[in-house]
N, C-alpha and C positions, 0 to 999 in steps of 0.2 A: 330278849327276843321272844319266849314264850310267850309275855303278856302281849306282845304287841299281835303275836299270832291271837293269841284268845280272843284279845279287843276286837281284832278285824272281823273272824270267827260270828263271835256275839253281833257285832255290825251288820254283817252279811242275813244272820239269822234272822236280824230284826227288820231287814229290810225285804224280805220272803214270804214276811205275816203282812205287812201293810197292804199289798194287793188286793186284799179279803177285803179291805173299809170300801165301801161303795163308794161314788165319784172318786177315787186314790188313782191319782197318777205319779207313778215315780220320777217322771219328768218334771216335776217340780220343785223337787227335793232341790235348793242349793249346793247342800253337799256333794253332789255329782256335778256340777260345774252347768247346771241348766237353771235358766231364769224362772223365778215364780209365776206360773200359768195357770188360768184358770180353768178347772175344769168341770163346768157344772151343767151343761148341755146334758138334759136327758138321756140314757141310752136306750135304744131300740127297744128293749126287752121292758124297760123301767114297770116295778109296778102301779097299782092306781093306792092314793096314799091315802092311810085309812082316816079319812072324814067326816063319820057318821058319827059322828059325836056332837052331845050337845055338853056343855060347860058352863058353870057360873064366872061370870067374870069379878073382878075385886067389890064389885059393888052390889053381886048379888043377881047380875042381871045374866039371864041365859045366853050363851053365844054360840049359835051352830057353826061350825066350823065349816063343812058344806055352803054355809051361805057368802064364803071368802073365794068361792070355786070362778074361776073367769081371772082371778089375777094369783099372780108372781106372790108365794106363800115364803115368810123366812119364820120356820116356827122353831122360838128357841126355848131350853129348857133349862130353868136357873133357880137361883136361891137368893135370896136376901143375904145372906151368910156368906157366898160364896165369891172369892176375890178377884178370880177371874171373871167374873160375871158383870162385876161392879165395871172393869173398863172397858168389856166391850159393849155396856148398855149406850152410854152416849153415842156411838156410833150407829147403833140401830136410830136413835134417837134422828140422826140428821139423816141416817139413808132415809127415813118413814118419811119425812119434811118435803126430803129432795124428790125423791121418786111416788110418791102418793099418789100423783096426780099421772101417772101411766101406768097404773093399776100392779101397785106393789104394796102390799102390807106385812108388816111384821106381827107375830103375834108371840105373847113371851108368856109362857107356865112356869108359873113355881110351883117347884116340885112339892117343896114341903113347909112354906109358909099359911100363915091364917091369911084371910082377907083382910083384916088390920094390920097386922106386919105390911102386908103388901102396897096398900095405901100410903103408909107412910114412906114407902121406899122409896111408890112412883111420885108424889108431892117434893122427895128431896132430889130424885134424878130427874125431872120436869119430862116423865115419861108421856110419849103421845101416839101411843100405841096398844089396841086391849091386852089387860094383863088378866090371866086367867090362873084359877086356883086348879093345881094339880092335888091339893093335902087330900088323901082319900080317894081317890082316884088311880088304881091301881092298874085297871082293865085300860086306862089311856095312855099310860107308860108303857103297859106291856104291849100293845098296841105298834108300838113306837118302838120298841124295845130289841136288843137290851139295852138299857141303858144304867152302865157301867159307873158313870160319873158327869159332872156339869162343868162346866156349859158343854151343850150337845145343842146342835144346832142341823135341822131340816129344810131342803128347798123342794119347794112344790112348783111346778108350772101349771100355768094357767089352765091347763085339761085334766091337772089336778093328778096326776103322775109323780110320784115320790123320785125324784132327780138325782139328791145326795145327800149325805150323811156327811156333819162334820162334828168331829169328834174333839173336845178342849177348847182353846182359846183361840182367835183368829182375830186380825185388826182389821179397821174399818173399810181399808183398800182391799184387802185380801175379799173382805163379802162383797163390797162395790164392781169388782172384776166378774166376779160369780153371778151378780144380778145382773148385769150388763149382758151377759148371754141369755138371761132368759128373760129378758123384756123385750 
């Protein structure tokens, strides 16, 4: 009976802290008997997401990030190395395909690869989305930050207002719901 107290305990505790993740609705926790809901609608207060950055992307080529400002931003932040990373890229993959053309792009920084790692990754996951090098780029993390661990994933709307913050792995329905609100 003890443990079971404790577990709940620890349970409750941990369900107290989540509120603090920006977009975090506890309404969509499963485990409370409520269905997966998307919650990525701006809120009122949202701030403006920091965009003033300029970036090389895998190939060397400058990419202002300001110049993505007018469309639905999905900026994630990943690793060549990293495993979760590896299965939500295909699904960026076919959101970028499906919705491109209503002004939605994804944009994917590696945190800590070279731009040859990077290339190779994007030629074996038929990546079609700019991939930008984060190695060295400290001020753009923090920027963004904290950031604790990868995948970490950002929506921007269109007026360029930082929306949500998602933290770990999420599948390709879960971001497709989330974009659906703000296209």
């Amino acid at each position: 009976m003890k443990w079971m107290v404790a577990t709940v305990a620890a349970l409750a505790l941990a369900l107290l802290t989540l509120p603090a993740t920006k977009g975090f609705n506890i309404r969509s926790l499963p485990l409370l008997g409520g269905q997966v809901e998307a919650v990525a609608v701006c809120d009122a207060d949202a701030k403006p997401a920091p965009l003033d950055f300029t970036l090389k992307d895998m190939n060397g080529k400058a990419v202002s990030l300001a110049s993505f400002k007018g469309n639905v931003i999905l900026l994630n932040f990943w690793a060549t190395w990293c495993g979760p990373c590896k299965i939500e890229i295909p699904g960026f993959v076919e959101l970028q395909e499906q919705y491109r053309d209503q002004g939605f792009v994804v944009l994917g920084l590696s945190v800590d690869d070279t731009p040859e790692q990077i290339q190779t990754f994007s030629e074996q996951f038929d990546i079609n989305y700019p991939l930008l090098v984060g190695l060295n780029r400290d001020d753009f993390q923090e920027a963004w930050g904290p950031v604790w661990g990868i995948p970490i994933t950002f929506w921007i709307d269109r007026e360029g207002a930082w929306c949500k913050t998602h933290m770990g792995f999420a599948t390709k329905d879960d971001f497709e719901r989330e974009l659906k609100l703000l296209l």
